[in-house]
DRENKEZA-655550 format. One record per residue (C-alpha): chain; x, y, z. Coordinates in Angstrom, 2 decimals. Layout:
// residues N
PARO   chain        c1        c2        c3
PARO       A         X         Y         Z
...
***
This chain:
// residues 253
PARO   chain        c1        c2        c3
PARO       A    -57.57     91.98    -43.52
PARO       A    -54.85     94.30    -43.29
PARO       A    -52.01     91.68    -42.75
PARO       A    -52.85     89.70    -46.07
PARO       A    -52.90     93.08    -47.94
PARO       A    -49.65     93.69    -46.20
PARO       A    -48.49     90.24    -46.95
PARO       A    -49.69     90.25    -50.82
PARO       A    -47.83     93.95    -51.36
PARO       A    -44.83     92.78    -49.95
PARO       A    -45.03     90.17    -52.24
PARO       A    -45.91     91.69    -55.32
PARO       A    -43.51     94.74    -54.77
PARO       A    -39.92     92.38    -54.03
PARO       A    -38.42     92.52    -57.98
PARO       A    -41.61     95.05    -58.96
PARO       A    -40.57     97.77    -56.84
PARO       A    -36.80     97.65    -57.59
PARO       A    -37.39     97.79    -61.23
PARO       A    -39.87    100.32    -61.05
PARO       A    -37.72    102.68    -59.14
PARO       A    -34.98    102.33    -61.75
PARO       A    -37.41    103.21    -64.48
PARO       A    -38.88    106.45    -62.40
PARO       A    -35.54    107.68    -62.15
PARO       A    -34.66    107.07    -65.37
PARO       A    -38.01    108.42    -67.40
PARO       A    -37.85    111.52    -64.53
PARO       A    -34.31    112.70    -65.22
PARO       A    -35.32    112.18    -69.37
PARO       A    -38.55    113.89    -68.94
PARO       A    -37.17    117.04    -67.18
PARO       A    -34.36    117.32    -69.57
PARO       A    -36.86    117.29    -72.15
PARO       A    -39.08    119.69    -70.92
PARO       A    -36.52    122.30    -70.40
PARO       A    -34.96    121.81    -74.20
PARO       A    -31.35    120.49    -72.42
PARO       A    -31.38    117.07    -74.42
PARO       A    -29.91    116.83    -78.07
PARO       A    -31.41    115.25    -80.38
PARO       A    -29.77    111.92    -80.35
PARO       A    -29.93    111.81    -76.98
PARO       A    -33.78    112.49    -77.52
PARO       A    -34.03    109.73    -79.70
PARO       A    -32.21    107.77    -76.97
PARO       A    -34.83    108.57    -74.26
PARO       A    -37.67    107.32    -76.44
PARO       A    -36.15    103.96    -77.00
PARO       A    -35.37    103.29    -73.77
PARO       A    -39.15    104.41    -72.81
PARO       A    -40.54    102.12    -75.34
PARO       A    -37.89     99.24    -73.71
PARO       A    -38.92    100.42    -70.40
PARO       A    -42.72     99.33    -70.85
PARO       A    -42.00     95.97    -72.09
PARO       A    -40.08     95.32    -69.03
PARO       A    -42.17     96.60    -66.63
PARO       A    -45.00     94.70    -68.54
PARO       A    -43.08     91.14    -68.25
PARO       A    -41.87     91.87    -64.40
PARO       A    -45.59     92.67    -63.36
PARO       A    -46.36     88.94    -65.13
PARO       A    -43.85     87.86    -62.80
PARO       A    -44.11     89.61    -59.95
PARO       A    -48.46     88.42    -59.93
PARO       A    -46.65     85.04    -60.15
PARO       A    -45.29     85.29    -57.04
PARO       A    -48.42     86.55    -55.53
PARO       A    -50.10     83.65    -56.45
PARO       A    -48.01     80.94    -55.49
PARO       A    -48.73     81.69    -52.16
PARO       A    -52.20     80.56    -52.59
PARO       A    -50.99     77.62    -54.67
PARO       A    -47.63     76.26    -54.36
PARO       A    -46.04     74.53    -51.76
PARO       A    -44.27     75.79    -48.65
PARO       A    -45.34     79.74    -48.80
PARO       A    -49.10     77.98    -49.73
PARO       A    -49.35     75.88    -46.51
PARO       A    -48.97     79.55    -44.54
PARO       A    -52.27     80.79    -46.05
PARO       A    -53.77     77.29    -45.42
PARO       A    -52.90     77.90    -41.75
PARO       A    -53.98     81.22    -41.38
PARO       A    -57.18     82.01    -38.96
PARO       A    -58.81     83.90    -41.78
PARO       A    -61.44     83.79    -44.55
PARO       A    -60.49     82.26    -47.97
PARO       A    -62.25     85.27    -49.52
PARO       A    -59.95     87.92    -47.74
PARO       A    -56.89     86.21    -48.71
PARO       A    -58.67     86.38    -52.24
PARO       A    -59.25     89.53    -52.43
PARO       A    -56.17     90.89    -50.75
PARO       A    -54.22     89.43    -53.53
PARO       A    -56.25     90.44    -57.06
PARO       A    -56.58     94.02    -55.36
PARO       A    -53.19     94.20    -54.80
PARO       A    -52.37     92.56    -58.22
PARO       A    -54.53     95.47    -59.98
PARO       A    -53.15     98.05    -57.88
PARO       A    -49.26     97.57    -58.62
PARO       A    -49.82     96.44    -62.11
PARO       A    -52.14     99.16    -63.32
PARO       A    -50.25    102.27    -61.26
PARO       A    -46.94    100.95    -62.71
PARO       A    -48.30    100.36    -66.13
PARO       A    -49.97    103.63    -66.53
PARO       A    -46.74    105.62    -65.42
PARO       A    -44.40    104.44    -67.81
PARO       A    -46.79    104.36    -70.75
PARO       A    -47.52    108.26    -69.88
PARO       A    -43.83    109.15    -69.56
PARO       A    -43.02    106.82    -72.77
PARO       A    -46.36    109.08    -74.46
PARO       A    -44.52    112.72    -73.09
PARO       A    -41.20    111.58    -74.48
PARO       A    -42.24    110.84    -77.74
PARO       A    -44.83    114.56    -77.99
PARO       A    -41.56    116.01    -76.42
PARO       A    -39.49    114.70    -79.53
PARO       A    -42.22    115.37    -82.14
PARO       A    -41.73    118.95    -81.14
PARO       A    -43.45    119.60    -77.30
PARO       A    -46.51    121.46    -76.59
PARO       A    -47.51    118.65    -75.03
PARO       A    -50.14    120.30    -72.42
PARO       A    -51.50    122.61    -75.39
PARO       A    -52.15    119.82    -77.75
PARO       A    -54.05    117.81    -74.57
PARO       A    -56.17    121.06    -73.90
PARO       A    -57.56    121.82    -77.44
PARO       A    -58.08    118.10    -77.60
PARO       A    -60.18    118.44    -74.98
PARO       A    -61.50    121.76    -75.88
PARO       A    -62.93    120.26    -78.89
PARO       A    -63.85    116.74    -77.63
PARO       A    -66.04    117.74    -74.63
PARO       A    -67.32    113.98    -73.98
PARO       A    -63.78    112.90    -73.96
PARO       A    -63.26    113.31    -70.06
PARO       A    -66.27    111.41    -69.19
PARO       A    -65.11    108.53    -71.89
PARO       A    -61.44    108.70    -70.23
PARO       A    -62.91    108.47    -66.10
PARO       A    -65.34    105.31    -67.73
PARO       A    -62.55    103.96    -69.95
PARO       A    -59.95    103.95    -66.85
PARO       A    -62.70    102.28    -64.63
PARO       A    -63.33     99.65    -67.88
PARO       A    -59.71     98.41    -67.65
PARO       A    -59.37     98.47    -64.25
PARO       A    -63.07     95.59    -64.17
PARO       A    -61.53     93.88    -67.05
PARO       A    -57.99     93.80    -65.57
PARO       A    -59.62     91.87    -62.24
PARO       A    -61.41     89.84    -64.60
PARO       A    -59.03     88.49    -66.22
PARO       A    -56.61     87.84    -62.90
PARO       A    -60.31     86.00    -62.05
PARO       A    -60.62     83.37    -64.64
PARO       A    -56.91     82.45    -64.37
PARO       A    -57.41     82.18    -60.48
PARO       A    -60.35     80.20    -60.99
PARO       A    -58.69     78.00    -63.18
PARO       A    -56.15     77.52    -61.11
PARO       A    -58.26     76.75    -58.25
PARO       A    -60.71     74.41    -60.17
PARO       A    -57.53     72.60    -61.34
PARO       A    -56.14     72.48    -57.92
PARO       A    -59.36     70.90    -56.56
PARO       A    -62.42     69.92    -58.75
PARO       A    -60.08     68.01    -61.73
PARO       A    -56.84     66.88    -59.39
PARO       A    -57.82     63.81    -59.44
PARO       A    -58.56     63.66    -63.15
PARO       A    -56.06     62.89    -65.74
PARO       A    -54.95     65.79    -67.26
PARO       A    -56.26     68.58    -64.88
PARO       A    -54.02     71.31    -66.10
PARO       A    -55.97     70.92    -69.53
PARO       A    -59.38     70.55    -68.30
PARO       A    -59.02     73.86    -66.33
PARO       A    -57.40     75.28    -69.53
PARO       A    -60.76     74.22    -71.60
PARO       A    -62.63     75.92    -68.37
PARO       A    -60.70     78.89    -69.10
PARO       A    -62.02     79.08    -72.53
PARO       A    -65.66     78.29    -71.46
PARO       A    -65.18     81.42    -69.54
PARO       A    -64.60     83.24    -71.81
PARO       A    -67.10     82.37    -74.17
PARO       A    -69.37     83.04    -72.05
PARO       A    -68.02     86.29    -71.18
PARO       A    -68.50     87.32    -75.11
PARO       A    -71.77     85.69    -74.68
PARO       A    -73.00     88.18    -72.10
PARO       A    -71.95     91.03    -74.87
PARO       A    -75.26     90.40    -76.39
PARO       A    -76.98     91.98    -73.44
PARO       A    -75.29     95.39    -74.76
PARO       A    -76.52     94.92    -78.30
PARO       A    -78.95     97.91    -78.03
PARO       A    -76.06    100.30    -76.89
PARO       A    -73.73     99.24    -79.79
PARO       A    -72.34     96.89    -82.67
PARO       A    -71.49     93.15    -81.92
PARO       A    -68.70     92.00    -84.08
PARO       A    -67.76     87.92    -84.04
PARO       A    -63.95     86.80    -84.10
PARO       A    -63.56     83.31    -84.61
PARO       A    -66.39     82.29    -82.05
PARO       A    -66.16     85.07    -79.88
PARO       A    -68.56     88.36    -79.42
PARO       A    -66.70     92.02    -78.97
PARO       A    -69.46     94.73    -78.61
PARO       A    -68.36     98.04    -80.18
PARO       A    -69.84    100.75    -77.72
PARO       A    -70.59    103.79    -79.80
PARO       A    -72.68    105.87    -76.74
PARO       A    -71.38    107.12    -73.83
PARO       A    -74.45    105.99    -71.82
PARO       A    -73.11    102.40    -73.04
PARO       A    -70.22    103.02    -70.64
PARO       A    -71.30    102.49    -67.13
PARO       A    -73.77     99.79    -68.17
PARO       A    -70.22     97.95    -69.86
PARO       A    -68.61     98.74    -66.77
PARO       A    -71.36     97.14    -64.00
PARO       A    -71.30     93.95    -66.63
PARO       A    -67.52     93.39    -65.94
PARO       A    -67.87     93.97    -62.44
PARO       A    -70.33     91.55    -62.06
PARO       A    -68.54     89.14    -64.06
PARO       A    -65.59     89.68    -62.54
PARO       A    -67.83     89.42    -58.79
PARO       A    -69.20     86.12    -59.54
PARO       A    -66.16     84.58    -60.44
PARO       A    -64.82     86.23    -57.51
PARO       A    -67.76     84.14    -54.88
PARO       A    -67.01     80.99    -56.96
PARO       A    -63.50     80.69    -56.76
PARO       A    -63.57     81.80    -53.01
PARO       A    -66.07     78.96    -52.51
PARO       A    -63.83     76.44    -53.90
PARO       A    -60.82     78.00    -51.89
PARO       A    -62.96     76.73    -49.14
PARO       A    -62.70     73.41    -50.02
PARO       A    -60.10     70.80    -49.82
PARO       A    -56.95     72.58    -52.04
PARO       A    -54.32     69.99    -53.21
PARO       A    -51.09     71.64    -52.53
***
């Protein structure tokens, strides 16, 4: 287990981790000038640009970077290594969404703060004081942040789970179907109509709304949280056993 988590960071961190690096430095050098009042104003306004540029890059090379990840599960040569390999398909699985999460959430969440501390910094600082009497006054607020971090970290790996099992089903129950790539698109959707389907079972804890065809549930109770977040999970889990099952099966590379 530890060699395809090895294998999948290695993977996922080749471009991530060289771009990432260049942003720390960059949002780290801004951020302490900040702090200690030694940037000018223009140079202010400079910092938060860049930030705000910084975030859509690192955004677009995670995309890419996942891409990579999952080509070796998928595409042909670095694919016919995993087929080889004297291991569980569900290892190999789950070495590569954790991994995906992992990078793309840690990543994400730093440059959004530092793009967030630039932007209080050039509004005027107190950065720190405004965050305390927030939470002063807004004692449910740390609960709602641990439950809302735990939220998009489910829904994150359920989203990397319906592509994968997409991919998969496309890759082995339609190959030899005409037009594969669109049947496991239309699976795709059926996922996730049943996914707002399965909203309904929160309807006591909050508001459904209906976009197009699709449910969102509005959670307006804390207590909603956890039962929101075990629903994703197990969403996210049975998609998880499925597309590990199929991995088991004949893959067309």
């Amino acid at each position: 287990m530890k060699a395809q988590f090895k294998y999948a960071f290695i993977t996922g961190l080749y471009i991530r981790g060289i771009v990432f690096s260049v942003i720390f430095v960059m949002n780290a050098v801004f951020l302490t000038l900040g702090s200690l009042g030694a940037l000018p104003f223009p140079a202010h306004i400079t910092a938060v640009s860049l930030g705000g540029v910084a975030v859509a890059v690192m955004l677009c090379v995670n995309v890419v970077s996942d891409v990579f990840i999952a080509r070796r599960m998928f595409s042909s040569p670095e694919s016919y290594l995993y087929a080889l390999t004297p291991a569980p398909r569900w290892k190999i699985l789950l070495a590569s969404v954790l991994v995906m999460t992992a990078l793309d959430i840690i990543t994400m969440i730093f440059v959004i703060a530092a793009e967030t501390f630039l932007s209080f910094n050039l509004a005027g600082g107190g950065v720190w004081n405004i965050v305390k009497n927030y939470l002063s006054q807004n004692t449910d607020l740390l609960a709602y942040g641990v439950f809302g971090l735990l939220f998009v970290i489910a829904g994150y790996m359920l989203v990397i789970m319906i592509i994968l099992f997409c991919i998969t089903a496309g890759k082995s129950i339609f190959f030899k179907l005409p037009a594969s790539g669109f049947l496991a698109f239309l699976l795709g959707c059926g996922c996730l109509y049943a996914i707002s389907l399965l909203q309904f079972i929160l309807a006591p804890f909050g508001s459904l709304q209906i976009f197009a065809v699709f449910f969102i549930i509005n959670v307006n109770a804390i207590i909603a949280l956890p039962v929101l977040f075990i629903l994703t999970v197990m969403e996210a889990a049975a998609l998880f056993i499925i597309t590990s099952k199929l991995l088991e099966r004949r893959i067309n590379l």
